[in-house]
N, C-alpha and C positions, 0 to 999 in steps of 0.2 A: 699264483704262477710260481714254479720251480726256480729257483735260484742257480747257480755254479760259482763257486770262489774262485777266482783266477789274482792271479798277481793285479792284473788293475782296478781291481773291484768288483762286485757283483754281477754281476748276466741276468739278466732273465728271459726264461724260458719258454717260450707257450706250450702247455700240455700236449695238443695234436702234432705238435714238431718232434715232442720225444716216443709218442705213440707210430708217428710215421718212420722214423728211423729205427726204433725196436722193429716195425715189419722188416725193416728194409734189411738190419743185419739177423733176425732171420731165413731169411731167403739168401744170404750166404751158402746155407749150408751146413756147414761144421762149427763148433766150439772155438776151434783154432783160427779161422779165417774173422769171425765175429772178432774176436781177441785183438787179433792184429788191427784190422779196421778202427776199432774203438784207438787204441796204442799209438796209432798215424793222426787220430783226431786232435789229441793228447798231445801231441805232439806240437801240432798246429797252433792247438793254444799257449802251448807254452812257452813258441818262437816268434810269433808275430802277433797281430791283432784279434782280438777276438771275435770271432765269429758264430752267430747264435746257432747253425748246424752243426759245426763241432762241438759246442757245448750241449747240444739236444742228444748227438752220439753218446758220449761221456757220461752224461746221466742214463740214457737208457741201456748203456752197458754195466749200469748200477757204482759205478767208478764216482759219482760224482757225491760233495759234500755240502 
């Protein structure tokens, strides 16, 4: 299972959560709206609790470590 480092420790991820959210911000649309979406997830995680959707976004926007 995929991982994400966050400030309170490791996430883990289930593959079909990162695979569902890669469809989902392709059906965005454009580069630019993908970008931002992933940016708001990022975001999410980095102000409150962690949550394994915003962490599946973040990886499947390839952003994740």
């Amino acid at each position: 299972m995929p991982t994400l480092k966050t400030k309170d420790g490791e996430l883990e991820v289930p593959v079909d959560m990162i695979a569902r959210m890669a469809h989902r911000m392709f059906k965005l649309g454009s580069k630019a709206r993908s970008a931002d979406y992933a940016a708001k997830a990022k975001k999410r995680l980095d102000a409150g609790p962690c949550r394994t959707h915003d962490a599946a976004i973040v990886l499947a926007a390839g952003e994740g470590k």
